[in-house]
N, C-alpha and C positions, 0 to 999 in steps of 0.2 A: 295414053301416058304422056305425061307433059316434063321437063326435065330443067332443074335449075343449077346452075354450075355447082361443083362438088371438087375442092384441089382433087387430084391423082393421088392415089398412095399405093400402098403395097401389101396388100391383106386382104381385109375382113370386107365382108358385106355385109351392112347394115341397115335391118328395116325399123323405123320406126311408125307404130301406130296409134293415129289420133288426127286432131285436125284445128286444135286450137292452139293459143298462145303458150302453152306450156310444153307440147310436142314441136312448136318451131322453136323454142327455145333448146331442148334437147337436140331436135336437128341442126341446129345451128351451133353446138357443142359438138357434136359427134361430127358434123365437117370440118371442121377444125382438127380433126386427131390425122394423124403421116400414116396411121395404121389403119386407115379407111380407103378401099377402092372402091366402094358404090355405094351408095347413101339411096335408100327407097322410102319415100314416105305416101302412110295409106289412111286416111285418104287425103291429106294435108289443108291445105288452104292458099290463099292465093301470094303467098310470102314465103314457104317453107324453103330451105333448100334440097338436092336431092331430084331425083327422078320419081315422081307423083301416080299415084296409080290410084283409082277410084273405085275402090274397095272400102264399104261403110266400116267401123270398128266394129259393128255388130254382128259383121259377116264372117262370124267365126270359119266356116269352111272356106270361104274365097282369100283368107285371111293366110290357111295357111296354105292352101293351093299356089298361093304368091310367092309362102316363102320357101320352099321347095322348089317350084318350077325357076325360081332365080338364084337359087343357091344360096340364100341367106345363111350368115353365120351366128349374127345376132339380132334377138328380135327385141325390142323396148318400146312394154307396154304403156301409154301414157294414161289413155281413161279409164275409170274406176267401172262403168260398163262392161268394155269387153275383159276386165278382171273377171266380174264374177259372173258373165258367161261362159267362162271357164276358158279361153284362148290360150293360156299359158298351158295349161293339161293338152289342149289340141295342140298346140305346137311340139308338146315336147313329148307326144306320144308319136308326129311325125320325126322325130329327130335332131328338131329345131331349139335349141335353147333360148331361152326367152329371159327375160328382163323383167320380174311380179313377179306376184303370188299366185298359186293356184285357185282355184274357185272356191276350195272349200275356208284357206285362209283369207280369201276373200269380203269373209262374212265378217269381219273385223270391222269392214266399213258397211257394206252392203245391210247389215241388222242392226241397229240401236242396240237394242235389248238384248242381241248377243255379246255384244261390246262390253254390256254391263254388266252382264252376267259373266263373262271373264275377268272383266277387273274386281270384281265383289272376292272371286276366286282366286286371282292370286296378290289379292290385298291393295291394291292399284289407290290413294287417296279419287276419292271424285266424289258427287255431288248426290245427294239423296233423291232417290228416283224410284219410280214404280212402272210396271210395264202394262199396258191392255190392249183387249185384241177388242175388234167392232163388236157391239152390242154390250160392251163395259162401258158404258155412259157416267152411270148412276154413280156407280163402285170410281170411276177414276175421278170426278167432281168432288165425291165422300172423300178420297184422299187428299184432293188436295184443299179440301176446308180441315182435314185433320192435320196436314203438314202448317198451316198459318201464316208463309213465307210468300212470296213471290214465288212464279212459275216460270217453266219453261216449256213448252208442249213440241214435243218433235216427232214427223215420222219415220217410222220405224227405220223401213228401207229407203235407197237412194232416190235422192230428191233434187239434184244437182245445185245440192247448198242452200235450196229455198223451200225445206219443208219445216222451216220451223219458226213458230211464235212465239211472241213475247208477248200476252198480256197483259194490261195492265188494270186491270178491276175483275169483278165475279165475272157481269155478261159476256166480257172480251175471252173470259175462261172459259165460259160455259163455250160461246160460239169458237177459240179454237181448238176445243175437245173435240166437238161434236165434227167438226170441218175434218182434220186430221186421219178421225177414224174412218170417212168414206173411204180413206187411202188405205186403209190396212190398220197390224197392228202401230200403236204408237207409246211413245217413252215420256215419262213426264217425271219434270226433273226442278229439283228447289234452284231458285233463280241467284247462279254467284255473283260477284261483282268483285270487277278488277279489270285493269289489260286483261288481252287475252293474248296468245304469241302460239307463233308454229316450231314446234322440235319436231325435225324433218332427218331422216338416217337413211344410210347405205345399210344393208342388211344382206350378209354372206350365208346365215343359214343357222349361222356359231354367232357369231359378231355382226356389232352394231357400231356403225359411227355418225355423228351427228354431226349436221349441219351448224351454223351460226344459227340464232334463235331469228326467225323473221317477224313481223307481224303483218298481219292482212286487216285489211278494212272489209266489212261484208254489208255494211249498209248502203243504200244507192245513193243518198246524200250526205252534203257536208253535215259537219256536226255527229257525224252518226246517226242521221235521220231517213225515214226513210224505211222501204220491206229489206230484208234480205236478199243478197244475191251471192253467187258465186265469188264474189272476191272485188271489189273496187281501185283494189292497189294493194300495195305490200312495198315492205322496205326490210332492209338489214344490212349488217349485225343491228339486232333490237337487244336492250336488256343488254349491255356488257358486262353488268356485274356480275351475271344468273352464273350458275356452275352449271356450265354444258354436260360435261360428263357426267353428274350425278343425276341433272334432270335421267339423261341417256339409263342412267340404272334403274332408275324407279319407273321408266314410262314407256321403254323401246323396250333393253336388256330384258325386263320379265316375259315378253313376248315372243319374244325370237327361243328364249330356252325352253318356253312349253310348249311352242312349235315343235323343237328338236325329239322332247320325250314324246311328243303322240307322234313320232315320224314320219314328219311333214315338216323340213325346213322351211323355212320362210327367207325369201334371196327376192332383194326387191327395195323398196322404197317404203318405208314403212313412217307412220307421220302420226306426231299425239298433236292436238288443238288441247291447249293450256291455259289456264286462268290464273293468274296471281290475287290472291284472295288473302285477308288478315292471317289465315292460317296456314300459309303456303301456297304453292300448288296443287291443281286440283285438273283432270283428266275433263275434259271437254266432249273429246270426242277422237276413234282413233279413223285415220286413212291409210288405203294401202296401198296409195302413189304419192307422186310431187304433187305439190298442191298447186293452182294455178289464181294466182301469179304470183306466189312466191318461186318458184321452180324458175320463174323469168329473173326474178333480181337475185336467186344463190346461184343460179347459173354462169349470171355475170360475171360475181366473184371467185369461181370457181378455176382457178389455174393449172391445176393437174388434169392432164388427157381424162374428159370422162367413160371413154372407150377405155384404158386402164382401169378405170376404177369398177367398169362394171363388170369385166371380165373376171376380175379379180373375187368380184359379189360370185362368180356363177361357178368359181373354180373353188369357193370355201376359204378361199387367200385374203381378204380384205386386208387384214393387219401386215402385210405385206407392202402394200402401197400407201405411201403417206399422199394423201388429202390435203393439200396445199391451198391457200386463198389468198385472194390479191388484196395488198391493205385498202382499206377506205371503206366507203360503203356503196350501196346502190339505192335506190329507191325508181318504184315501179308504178306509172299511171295509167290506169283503163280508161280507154277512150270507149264509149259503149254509144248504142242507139238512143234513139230518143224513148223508144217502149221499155227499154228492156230498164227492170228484171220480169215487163210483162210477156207479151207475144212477141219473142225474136227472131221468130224466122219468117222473117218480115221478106221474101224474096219476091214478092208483089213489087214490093219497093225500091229494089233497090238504087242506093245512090253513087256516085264515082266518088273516090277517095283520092285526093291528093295527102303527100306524107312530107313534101318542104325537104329538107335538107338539113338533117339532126347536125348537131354541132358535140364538138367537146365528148366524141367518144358514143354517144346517148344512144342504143339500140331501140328497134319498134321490131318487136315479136306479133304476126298477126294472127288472131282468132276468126272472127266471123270475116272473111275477105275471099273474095273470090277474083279470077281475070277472064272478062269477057270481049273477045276479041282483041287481047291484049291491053284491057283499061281495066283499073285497080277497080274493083264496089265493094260496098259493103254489104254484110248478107242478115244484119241485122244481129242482136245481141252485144257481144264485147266485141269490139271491131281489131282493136289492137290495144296491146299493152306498152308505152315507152318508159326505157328503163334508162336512168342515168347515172353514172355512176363519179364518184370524185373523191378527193383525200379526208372529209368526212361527210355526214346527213346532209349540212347545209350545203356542201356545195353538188353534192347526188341530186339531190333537189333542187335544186337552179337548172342544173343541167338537163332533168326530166322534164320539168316546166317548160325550157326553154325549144325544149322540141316537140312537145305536144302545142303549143302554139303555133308550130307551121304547119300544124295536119288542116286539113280543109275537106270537111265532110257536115252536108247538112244534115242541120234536125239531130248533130251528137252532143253529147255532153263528156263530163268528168269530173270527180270529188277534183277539188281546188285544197285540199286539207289534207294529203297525204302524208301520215308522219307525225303527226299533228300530235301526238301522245309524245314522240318522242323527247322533246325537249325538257317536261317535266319527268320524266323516268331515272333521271338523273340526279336527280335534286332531293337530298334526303335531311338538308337543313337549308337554314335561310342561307348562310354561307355558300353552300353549293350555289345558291341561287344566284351567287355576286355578292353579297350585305353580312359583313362581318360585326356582328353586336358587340362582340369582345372587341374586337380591334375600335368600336365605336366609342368602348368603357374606358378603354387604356386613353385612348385620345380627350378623353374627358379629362383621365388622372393628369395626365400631361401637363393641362393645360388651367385646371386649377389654379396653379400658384400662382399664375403670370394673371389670371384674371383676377384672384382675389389681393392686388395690388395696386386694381386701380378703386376700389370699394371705399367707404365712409359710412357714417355712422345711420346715413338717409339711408344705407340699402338691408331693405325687411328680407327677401326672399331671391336669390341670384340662378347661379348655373345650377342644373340639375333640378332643376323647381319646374312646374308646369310652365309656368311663364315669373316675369321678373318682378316686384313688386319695390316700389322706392316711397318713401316718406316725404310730402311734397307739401309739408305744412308751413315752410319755409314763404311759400310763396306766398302766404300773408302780408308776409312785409313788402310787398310789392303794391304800388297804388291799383293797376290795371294789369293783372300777368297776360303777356300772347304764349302759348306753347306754340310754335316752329321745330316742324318737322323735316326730312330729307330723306330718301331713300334713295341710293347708288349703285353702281359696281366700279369694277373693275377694267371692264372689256378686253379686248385681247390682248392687253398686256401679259395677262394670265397664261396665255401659251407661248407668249416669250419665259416667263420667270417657269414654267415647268418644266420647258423643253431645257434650260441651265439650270435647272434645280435648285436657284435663288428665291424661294417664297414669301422669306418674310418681311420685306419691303411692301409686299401687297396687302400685308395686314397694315401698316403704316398707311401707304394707298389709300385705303373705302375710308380709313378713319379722316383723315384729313381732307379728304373729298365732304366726305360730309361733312366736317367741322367747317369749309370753305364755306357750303351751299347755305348752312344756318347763319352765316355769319354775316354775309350778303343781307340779311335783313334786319342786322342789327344784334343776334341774340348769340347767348353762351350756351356751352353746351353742358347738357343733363345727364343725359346717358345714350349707351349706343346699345344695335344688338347687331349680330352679325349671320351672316349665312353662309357655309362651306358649303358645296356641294363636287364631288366625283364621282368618276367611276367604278374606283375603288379607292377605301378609306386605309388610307396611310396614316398610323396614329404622331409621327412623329412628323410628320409632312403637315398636318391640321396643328398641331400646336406650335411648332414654328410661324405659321400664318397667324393664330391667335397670339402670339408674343408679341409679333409687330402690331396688333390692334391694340394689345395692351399698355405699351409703350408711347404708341401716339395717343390714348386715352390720359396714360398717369400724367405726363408733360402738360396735358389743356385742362385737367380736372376735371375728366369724365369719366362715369363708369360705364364697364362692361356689364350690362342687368342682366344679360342674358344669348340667347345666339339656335342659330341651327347646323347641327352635320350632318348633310344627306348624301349618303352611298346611292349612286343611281346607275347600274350595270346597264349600258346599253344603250343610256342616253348622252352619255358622253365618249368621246373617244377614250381607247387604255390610255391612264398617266394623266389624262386633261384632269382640271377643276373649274371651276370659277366660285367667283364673291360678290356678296351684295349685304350693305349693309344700312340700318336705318340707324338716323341719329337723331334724339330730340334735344331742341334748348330754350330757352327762355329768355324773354324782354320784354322789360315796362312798352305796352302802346305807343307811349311818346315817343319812345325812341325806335320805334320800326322803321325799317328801310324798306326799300326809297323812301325820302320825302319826299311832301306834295310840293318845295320846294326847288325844284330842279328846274333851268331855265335857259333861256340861248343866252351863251356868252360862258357856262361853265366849262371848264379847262379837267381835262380829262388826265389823270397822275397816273401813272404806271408801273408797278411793283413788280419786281423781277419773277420769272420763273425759274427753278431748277433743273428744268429740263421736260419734257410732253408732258410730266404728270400722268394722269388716266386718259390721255384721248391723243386716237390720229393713230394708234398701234396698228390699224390692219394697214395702212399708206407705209408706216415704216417698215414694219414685219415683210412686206412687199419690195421698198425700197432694197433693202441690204440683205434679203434673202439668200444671196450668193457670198455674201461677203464672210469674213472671218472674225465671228463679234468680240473674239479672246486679242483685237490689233485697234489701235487708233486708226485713225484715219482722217484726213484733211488737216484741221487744226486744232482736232481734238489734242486731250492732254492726257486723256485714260485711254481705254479701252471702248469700243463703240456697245459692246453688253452692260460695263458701268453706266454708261450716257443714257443708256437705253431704260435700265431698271432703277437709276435712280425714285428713289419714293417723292410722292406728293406731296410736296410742300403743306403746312398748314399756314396762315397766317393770322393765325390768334396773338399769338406774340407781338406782332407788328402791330397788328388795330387794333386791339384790345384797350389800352392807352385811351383810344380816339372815339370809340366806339359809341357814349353817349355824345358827343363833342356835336352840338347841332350846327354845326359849319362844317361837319362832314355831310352831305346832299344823299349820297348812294356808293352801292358797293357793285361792281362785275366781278363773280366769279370766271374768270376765264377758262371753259369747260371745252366737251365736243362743239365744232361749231364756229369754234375761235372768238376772236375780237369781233368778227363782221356780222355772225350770231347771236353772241351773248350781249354786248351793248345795247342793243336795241329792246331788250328785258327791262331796264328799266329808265327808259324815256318816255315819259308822257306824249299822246298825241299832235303833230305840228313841229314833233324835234327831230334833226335826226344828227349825225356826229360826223366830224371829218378827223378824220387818222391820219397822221403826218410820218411815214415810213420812213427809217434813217434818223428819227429821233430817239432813239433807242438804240443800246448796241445788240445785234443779233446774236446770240449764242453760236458757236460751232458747230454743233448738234444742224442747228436751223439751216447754216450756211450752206452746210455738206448736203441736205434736203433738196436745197434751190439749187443746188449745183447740178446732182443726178438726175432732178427729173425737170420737162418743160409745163411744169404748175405756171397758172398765171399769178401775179401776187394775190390778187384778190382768193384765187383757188386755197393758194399756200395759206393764208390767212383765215382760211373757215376752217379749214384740214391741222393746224397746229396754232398751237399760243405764240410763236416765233418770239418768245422769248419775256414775255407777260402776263403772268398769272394770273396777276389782281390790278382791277381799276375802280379807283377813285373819282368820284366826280362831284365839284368845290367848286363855289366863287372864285373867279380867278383875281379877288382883292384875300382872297383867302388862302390862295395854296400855297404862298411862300410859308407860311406859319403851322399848316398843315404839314407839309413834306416837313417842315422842321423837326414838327414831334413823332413823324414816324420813326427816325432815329436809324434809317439806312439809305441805300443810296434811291433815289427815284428819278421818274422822269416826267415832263406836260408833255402827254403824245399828240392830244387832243383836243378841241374842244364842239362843245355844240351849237348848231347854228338851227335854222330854219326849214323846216323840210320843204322839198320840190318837187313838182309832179314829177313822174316819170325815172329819179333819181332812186339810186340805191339806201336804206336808212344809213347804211355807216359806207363812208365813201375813204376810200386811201388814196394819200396824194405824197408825191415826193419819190414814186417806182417808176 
């Protein structure tokens, strides 16, 4: 006898037997109860708790020789074995109350065919089936080319969850017929489809109470690939929507009361395997214990003493004790050998098990393990089950994951996909999914009117049309048309304006970003199209964003052709969005920018910015992350969230006037990148530009930047516009006449010289 600490208590002695993952789980419940003074497990494994005695479960007589000579009060059967060897009738013809079924309700699981034959009997929904015994070859092939369905070929009797096929064509039929019947009689059954889930009950004799629904994985690989085996994992609560209680009527409830009339309670653990199929549920298969390894993750949840609960099963009381569960969920991983589900009593082999150091709660229930000379092995099959549990699936799951990682046992595996049904179980529209359509349609209605305001008579086919369709006949009257195009965003200015809930500025934003980018080369603009995308579609959050596109379109004579709103659950943070928008425009060839014209001695003009525009938000969002964006600051005159969200400037208005004007040379957009980036766009080879800092007055905005942090100028100057949106670049016998007809204030920051080895292209001087 070997002995694992067990608290003290004050009562009951309690044997349980069995020897895998689902009996240390019960053990490990039942040392838990104030109402337990000895804990005996027979013949356990090398993890149970309890004092360990090496009595097989098959050993019916040694079995209850044990629990007599130690004065066992209760006995809890765990394997379906020494069930229907009849242990529970031996015990309790010694005097011993026991925990199962008798042998003869045993056969519930122990028979197929009698399973079926009772559910046919008391009208049970399950699956169309036929039964034969060896030498029905002929007779069960003729059935099932006369059912026309897929199949199911099972054997009859206990198979420890792996006697049963799935073929998939005649031969795979023919050969798991014929295989099956060496074993005995066998069941063959029309092949359902759906989850499948475990309804697992306490059973008093009268009453039935259920479990949460679990589900179990039984194939040995991810995917569901793979032979059958006993159980790969389990997780629960599965299926939250299912009605517990009425499964409980139609699937436990008819069991326990035909028990009662042939007088033979049924007091024990009684368990339907379920299919959800188009026409409901449908009977699988019955057991008549915990199942293993869901038994390890309802266990977990289980917060009511399960020593009360059973005693209660053995005294007819059950409705007496309320059944109590701990919120959240659990989910359960078998760590198994490298054979199994083939020869696992690989004890030739065995290997030392290291278990790491579970974290976050996460228990390891073990099956095949054994201690030799006090070092953990494995003894080949399911090695251990780890269960982890948390406030829901996904974090049960992290937490099991997280500790089946620290086991260290060669040559083991484990499905990696545990649960893996669950996520879609829940989703019974796309909505469920995250993607509200409706809320996609209203944000359309929304946003109609503001879009059909910037339209004219060119646009053929607009919102709501596959794509946009404009009338571009126009362009005839052009000597040489260039179409110029732009595609942009926003960047994370977008989680400044969501995190304030200020949007529609950033529809303003892409518009005039792009209107800048086509303008730079000379051309006006055509039309735009735009792209929302979040997490979740806010219909009035998108058409607010669309008004500001619409507005900064109607003002430049652009239309909205067209756009995209894409819900994307999961890819974005809750609340985030972002935008990208394309803008096309047009100009005569002659006049495309730059010209080939540009040359050293050109004087570089500087047109103000209104504030960062689209770029530098992650530096600022960083900068003033602590700060109070509802207050001025420095020398601002607003608020630093005004300064911050101002929109994008356009400057169509300003160059538009000048824009064929061939004594204009080129345009800078000033984008990410700043001045020391985007200048060097368009100078020809052999040029490069000196910037005169202090020629310009720096915005507030800017000032307060250079204050907070130790940027070099040169840094500050790639990282923001500091105060220059748009440059010009002229004959400097030209620029007085040029700034003259811009028609606001400007400034010569600039001019271009000669480039130099080893120099920067745009050089600042005067920092």
């Amino acid at each position: 006898m070997t002995t694992n600490s067990v608290p003290p208590g004050n009562g009951r002695v309690v044997l349980v037997v069995g020897s895998g993952g689902r009996e240390h789980a019960i053990a490990e419940a039942v040392s838990r109860s104030p109402r337990v003074t000895r804990l005996l497990v027979t013949p356990g494994n090398g993890g149970t708790p309890g004092e360990r005695f090496r009595i097989a479960s098959s050993d019916i007589q040694g079995t209850v020789d044990l629990a007599v000579r130690e004065g066992v009060d209760i006995a809890i059967i765990g394997p379906e074995v020494a069930l229907e060897a009849g242990v529970v009738d031996a015990l309790q013809r010694a005097g011993v109350q026991a925990f199962g079924p008798t042998a003869d309700l045993a056969r519930i699981e122990a028979s197929k065919s009698h399973a079926r034959s009772l559910a046919t009997r008391l009208g049970i929904p399950q699956p169309r089936h036929a039964v034969f015994a060896p030498g029905d070859e002929d007779a069960a092939l003729e059935w099932v080319r006369g059912l026309g369905v897929p199949v199911v070929v099972k054997q009859s009797g206990l198979a420890g969850g792996k006697g049963v096929s799935l073929p998939d064509d005649e031969p795979s039929v023919v050969n798991a017929v014929r295989d099956a019947l060496t074993h005995g009689e066998i069941v063959i059954e029309e092949r359902l489809s759906g989850p499948e889930y475990s309804l697992i009950a306490f059973c008093d004799g009268r009453t039935a109470r259920a479990l949460p629904l679990a589900q179990d994985h039984k194939r040995a690989f991810d995917g569901d690939q793979g032979p059958n085996t006993g159980g790969m994992g389990a997780y629960a609560p599965a299926n939250r929507s299912a009605d517990v209680a009425a499964l409980c009527r139609t699937f436990i409830e008819p069991i326990v009361a035909d028990a009662v009339t042939n007088g033979t309670p049924y007091v024990g653990m009684l368990y339907a395997g379920l299919m959800w199929t188009e026409g409901g549920p449908r009977l699988l298969e019955w057991n008549c214990r915990f199942g293993d390894p869901e038994a390890q993750v309802l266990l977990s949840l289980l917060d009511t003493d399960l020593v009360d609960v059973i005693e209660a099963c053995l005294a007819g009381a059950l409705e007496t004790v309320p059944i109590q569960l701990r919120t959240g969920s659990a989910v359960g991983v078998v760590v198994a050998s490298a054979a199994y589900p083939g020869d696992s009593n690989a004890t030739s082999s065995r290997s030392a098990v290291t278990l790491g150091d579970p974290q976050f709660g996460a228990r390891i229930f073990h099956g095949a393990t054994e201690l030799f000379d006090g070092v953990l092995v494995a003894n080949g099959g399911r090695v251990v089950t780890v269960v982890g549990t948390g406030a829901d699936l996904a974090e049960a799951r992290d937490h099991a994951y997280q500790a089946v990682s620290g086991i260290r046992l060669a040559g083991s595996r484990y499905r990696r996909d545990i649960a893996w049904q669950a996520p879609g179980l829940d989703v019974a529209s796309y909505k469920a999914a995250g993607v509200d359509i409706e809320e996609g349609n209203r944000a359309v209605s929304l946003l109609k009117s503001s879009v059909a305001s910037t339209t004219n008579s060119r646009v053929l086919r607009g919102v709501g049309s596959f794509g946009g369709a404009m009338d571009v006949s126009f362009l005839k009257e052009f000597e040489h048309p260039v179409l110029v195009a732009s595609t942009d965003g926003v960047g994370t200015k977008v989680e400044l304006a969501a995190r304030l809930g200020r949007v529609r500025g950033t529809g303003i934003d892409i518009v005039n970003h792009c209107i800048n980018d086509v303008l730079v080369q000379g051309a006006r603009p055509l039309f735009f199209l735009d792209y929302v995308a979040s997490s979740r579609l806010d219909a009035k959050r998108v058409a607010e964003i669309v008004e500001g596109m619409s507005d900064a379109c109607r003002v430049s004579g652009c239309v909205i052709l067209g756009g995209e709103t894409a819900e994307m659950p999961g890819v974005y943070a809750d609340g985030a969005f972002d935008i990208a928008g394309t803008l096309v425009g047009v100009v005569e060839r002659a006049d495309l920018l730059p010209r080939p014209t540009v040359s050293i001695g050109d004087v570089l003009i500087g047109l103000a910015s209104n504030g960062p525009h689209t770029n530098g938000y992650s530096l600022l969002r960083r900068v003033f992350s602590w700060a109070s964006l509802d207050q001025p600051y420095g020398r601002l005159d607003r608020s630093l969230a005004d300064a911050l969200l101002e929109p994008h400037r356009s400057y169509l208005p300003v160059l538009g006037p000048i824009l064929r004007d061939p004594r204009l040379k080129a345009l800078v957009h000033v984008t990410g990148g700043g001045l020391v980036e985007n200048v060097p766009r368009v100078l020809p080879p052999g040029l490069d530009a000196t910037i005169r800092v202090g020629s310009w007055p720096v915005p507030a905005l800017f000032s307060l930047v250079a204050e907070l942090t130790t940027m070099h100028p040169m840094e500050l100057h790639r990282a923001l516009n500091m105060g220059i949106g748009m440059v010009l670049v002229v004959a400097r016998d030209d620029a007085s006449v040029i700034r003259e007809r811009l028609g606001e204030e400007s400034w010569i920051i600039g001019e271009l010289v000669s480039s130099k080895e080893h120099e920067p292209c745009v050089r600042l001087s005067g920092h």
